[in-house]
C-alpha positions in Angstrom: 183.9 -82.1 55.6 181.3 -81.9 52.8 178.8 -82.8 55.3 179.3 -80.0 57.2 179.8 -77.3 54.0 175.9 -78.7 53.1 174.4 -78.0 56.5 176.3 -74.7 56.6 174.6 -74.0 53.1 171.3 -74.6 54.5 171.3 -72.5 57.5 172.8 -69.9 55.5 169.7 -70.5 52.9 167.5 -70.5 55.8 168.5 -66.7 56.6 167.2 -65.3 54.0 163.4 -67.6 54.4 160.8 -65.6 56.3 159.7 -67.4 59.4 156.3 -69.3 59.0 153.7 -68.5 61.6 153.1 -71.3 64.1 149.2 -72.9 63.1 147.6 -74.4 65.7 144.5 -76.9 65.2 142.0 -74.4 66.4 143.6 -71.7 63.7 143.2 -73.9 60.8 139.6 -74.4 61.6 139.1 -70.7 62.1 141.0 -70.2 58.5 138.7 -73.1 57.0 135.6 -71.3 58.7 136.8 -68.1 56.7 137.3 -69.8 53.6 133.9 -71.4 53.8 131.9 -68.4 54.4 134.0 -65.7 52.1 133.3 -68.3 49.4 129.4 -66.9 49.3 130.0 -63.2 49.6 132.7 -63.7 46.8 130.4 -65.3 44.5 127.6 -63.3 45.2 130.2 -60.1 44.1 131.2 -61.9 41.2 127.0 -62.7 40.5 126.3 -59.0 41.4 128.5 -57.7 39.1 128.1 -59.8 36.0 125.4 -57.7 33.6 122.1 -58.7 33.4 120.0 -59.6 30.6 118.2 -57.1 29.5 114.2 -57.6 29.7 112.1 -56.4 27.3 109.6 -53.3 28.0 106.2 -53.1 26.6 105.9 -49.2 26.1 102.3 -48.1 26.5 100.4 -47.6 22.9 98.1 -44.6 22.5 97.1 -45.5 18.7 95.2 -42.2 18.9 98.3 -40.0 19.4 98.4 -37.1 16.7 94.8 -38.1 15.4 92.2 -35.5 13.5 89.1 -36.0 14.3 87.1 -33.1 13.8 84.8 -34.4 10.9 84.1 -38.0 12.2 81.1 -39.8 13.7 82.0 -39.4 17.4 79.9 -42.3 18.1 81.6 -44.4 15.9 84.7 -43.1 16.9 84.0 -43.6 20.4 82.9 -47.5 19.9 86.3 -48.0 17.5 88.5 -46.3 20.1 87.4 -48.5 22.7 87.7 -51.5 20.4 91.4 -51.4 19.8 92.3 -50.6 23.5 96.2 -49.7 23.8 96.9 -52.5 21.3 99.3 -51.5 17.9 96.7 -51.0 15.2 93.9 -48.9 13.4 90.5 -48.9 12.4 88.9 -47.3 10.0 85.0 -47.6 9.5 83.2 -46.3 6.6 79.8 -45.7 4.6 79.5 -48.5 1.9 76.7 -46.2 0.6 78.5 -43.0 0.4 82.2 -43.7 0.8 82.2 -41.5 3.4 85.0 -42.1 6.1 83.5 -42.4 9.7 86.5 -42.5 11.8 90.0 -43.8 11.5 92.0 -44.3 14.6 95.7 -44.0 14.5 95.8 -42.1 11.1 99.4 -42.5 10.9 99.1 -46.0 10.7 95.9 -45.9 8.5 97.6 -43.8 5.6 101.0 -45.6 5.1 101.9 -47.2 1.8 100.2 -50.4 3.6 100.7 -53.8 4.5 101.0 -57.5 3.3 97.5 -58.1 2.6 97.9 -62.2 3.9 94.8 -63.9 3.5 92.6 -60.9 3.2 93.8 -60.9 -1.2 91.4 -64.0 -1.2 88.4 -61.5 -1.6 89.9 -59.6 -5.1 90.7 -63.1 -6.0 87.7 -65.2 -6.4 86.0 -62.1 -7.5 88.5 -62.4 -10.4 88.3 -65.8 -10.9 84.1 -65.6 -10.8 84.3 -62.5 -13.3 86.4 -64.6 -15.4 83.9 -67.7 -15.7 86.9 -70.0 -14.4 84.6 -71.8 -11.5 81.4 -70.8 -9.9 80.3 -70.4 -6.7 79.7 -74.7 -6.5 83.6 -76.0 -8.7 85.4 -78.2 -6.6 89.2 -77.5 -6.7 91.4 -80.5 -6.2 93.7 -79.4 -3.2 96.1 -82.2 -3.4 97.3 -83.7 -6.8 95.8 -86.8 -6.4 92.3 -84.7 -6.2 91.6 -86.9 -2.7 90.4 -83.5 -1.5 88.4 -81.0 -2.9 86.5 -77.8 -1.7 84.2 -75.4 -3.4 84.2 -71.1 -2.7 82.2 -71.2 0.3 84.2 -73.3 3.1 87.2 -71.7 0.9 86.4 -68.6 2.2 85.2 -69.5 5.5 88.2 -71.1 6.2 90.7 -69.2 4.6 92.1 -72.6 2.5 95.8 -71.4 1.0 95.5 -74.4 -1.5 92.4 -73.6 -2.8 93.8 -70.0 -3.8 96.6 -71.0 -4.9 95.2 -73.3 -7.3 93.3 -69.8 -8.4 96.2 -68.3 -9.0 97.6 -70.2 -10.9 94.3 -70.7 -13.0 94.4 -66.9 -14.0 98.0 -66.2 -14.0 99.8 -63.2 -12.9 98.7 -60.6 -15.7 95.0 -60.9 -15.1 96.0 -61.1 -11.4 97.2 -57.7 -12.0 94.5 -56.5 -13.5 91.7 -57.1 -11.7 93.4 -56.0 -8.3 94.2 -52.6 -10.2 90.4 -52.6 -11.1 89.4 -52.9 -8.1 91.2 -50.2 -6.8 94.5 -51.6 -5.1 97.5 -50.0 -5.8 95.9 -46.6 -5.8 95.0 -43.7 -2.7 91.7 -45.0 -2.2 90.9 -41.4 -0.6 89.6 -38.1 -2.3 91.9 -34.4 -1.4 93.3 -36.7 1.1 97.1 -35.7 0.5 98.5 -37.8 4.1 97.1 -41.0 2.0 100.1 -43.5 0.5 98.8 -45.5 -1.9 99.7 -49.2 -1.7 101.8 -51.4 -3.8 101.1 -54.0 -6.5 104.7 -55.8 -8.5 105.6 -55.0 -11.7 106.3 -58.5 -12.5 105.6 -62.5 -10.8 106.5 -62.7 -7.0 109.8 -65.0 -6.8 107.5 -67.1 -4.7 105.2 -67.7 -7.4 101.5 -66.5 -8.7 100.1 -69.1 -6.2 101.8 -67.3 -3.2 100.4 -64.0 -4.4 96.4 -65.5 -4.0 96.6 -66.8 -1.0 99.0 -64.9 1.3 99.6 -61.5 -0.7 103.2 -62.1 -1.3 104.6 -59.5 -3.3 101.0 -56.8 -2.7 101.0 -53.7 0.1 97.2 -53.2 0.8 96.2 -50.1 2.9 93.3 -49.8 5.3 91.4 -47.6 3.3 92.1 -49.8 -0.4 90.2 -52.6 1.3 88.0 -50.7 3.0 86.8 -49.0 -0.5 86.8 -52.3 -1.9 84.5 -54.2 0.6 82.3 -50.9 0.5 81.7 -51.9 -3.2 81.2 -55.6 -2.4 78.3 -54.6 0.5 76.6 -52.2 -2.1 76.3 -53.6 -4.9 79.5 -53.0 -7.0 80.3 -48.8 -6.9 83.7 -47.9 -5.5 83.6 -45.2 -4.1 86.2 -42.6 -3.7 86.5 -42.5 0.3 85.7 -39.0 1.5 87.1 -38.1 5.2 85.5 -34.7 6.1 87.8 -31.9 8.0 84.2 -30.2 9.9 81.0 -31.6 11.0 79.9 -28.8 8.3 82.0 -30.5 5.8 80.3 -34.1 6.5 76.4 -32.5 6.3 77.5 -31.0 3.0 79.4 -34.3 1.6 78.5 -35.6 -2.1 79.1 -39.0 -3.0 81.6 -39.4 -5.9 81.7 -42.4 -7.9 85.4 -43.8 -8.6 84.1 -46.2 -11.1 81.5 -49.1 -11.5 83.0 -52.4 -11.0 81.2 -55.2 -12.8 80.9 -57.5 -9.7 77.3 -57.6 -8.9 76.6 -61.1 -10.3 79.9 -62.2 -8.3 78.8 -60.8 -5.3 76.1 -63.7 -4.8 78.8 -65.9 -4.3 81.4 -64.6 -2.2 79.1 -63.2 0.5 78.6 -66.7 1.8 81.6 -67.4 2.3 82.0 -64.2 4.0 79.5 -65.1 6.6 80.8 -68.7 6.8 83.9 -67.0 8.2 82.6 -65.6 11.2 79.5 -68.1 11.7 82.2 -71.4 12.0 85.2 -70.2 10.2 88.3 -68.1 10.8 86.4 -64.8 11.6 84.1 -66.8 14.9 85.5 -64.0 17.4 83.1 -61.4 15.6 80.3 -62.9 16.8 77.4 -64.2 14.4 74.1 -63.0 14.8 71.6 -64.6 11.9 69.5 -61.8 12.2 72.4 -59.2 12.1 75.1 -60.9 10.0 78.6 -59.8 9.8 80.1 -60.5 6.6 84.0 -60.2 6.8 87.9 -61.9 5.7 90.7 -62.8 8.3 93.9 -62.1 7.4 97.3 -63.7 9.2 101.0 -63.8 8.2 104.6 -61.6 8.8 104.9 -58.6 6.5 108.4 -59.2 4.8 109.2 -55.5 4.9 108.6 -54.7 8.2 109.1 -57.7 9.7 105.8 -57.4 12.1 103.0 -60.0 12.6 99.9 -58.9 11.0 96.4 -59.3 12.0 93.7 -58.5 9.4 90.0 -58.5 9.4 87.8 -56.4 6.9 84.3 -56.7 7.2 80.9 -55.1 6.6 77.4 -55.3 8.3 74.0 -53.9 7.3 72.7 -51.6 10.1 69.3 -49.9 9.9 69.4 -48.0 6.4 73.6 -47.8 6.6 75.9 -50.6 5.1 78.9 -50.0 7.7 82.4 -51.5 6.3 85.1 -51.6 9.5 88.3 -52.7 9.1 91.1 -53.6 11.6 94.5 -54.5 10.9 96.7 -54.8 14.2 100.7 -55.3 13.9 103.6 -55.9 15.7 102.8 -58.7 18.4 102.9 -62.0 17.9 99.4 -62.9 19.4 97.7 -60.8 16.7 96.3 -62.6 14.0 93.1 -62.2 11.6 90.7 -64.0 14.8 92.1 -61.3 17.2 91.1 -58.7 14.9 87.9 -60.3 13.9 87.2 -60.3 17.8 88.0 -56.5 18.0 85.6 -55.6 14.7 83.3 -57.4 16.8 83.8 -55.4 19.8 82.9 -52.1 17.3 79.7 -53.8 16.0 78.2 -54.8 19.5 79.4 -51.4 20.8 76.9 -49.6 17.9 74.4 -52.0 19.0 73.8 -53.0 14.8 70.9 -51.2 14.7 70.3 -48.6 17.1 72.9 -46.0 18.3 74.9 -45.6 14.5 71.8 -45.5 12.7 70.0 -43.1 15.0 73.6 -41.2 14.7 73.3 -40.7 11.2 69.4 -40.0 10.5 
């Protein structure tokens, strides 16, 4: 009897099951055909609908957007504008002579508060360091403390040698640091009735990376275009800085008077820096400009990542004597990671060779 009450249980179960569909052998290969090739489409959904990284757009760079340019040298404009290309940056070329400003592409760039100055602060600094009798042109500075390896200002220059400023640095310590860079005219618009000009910055007190850090890469400094420019303009001519002068009219330009900022006491100084200069871009950092023996281009690379901003910087200030005119051009380019002080060395270049040194700027001017 039990037997029979458990088989009765199970049909009864067996009511309430849905019949199963019979499946033949050529159905289950259909079924795993399906499968197989619903397996693809599904993943390709699933792939499809998954978000895709994003990809990075270069937007097109006009750095002459918004520029003024009645009163400039179209000549030199023209050779600077084709210089810099598309690329994020500005040039601005001047009279060393006169302080007059020739052109400055991408002004609003240009006359910010400035930039990290990276290896370009080596110019203020061994003018300091000369000024203050604390080596010559021919001192060796031990660049390791065993003093296996020493260098003298030239190659220092040339080759941009962080040790060797350092070592400068910390020679003339921060206040006279501070001094001299005030003198010679950094922290301060560089620019006459020039009210879109920031002036740069200079710290109040030491770096937290040290005086060292501050000589050889600028930490703790914001240097504008036109400071350095007015500076080097001083170095090409002899020791006047100039106060830069950017005419609104072609009238304005004709009419232009030189005015005298003050006389820096650099002359003596000069003697020995400018080789140094011209090492850079005969074998050193600055070899993209282009050395010419006969035409030389005097100039001071600048690379490093400006802590504010965050963006790659690529310096190079530089002047060149062409006919009766001492032209100073500086570049600074930011943003990409490519740009250093040799790119823009390469692009001053580009501006020299496109005056043709002595001809077209010279013969624009007289």
């Amino acid at each position: 009897m039990a037997k029979f009450r458990i088989l009765n249980w199970l049909l009864a179960l067996a009511a309430f099951v849905p019949a199963l569909p019979a499946v033949t052998p050529t159905a289950k290969k259909s079924v795993a055909k399906t499968a197989t090739k619903a397996a693809p489409k599904t993943a390709a959904k699933k792939q499809a609908s998954a978000p895709k990284a994003a990809v990075p757009v270069r937007r097109h760079v006009d750095p002459t957007e918004g520029d003024v340019t009645e009163g400039e040298d179209f000549t030199v404009r023209q050779a600077a504008v084709e210089a810099l290309g598309n690329r994020e940056g500005t040039i601005v070329v001047t009279e060393a002579d006169s302080g007059r400003i020739l052109t400055v592409v991408n002004q609003k760039l240009a006359f910010k508060s400035g930039f990290q100055p990276c290896s370009t602060v080596k110019i203020p600094v061994a003018l300091a360091a000369l000024s203050e009798s604390l080596v010559d042109r021919d001192t060796q500075i031990r660049l390791t403390p065993r003093g296996y390896l020493k260098m003298a200002m030239t190659q220092a220059i040339a080759t941009s040698n962080n040790d060797y400023f350092a070592r400068l640095g910390e020679k003339l310590g921060f206040e006279r640091v501070s001094r001299y860079a005030r003198m010679y005219g950094l922290g301060e618009k560089a620019a006459m009735d020039l009210p879109e000009e920031q002036p740069g910055i200079l710290p109040a007190e030491k770096p937290k990376e040290g005086v060292g850090m501050m000589t050889s890469f600028g930490s703790g400094i914001s240097l504008t275009p036109l400071e350095f420019a007015s500076l080097l303009g001083a170095v090409a001519n002899g020791g006047t800085l100039y106060y830069l002068q950017y005419p609104k009219t072609q009238q304005e330009a004709e009419a232009m008077i030189p005015r005298v900022k003050r006389q820096l006491d650099i002359e003596n100084q000069i003697s020995s820096v400018r080789p140094g200069m011209m090492g850079a871009v005969e074998y050193g950092t600055a070899k993209r400009a282009g050395f010419d023996p006969n035409e030389p281009i005097y100039g001071k690379t600048g690379t490093c990542t400006d802590p504010a901003t965050w963006k790659h910087l690529g310096w190079f200030g530089s002047f060149s004597q062409m006919g009766d005119h001492k032209l100073v051009v500086v570049v600074l380019l930011t943003g990409s990671k490519t740009f250093s002080g040799p790119v823009a060395s390469g692009v001053a270049g580009e501006v020299y060779k496109s005056l043709g040194v002595q001809n077209s700027f010279a013969l624009a001017l007289d």
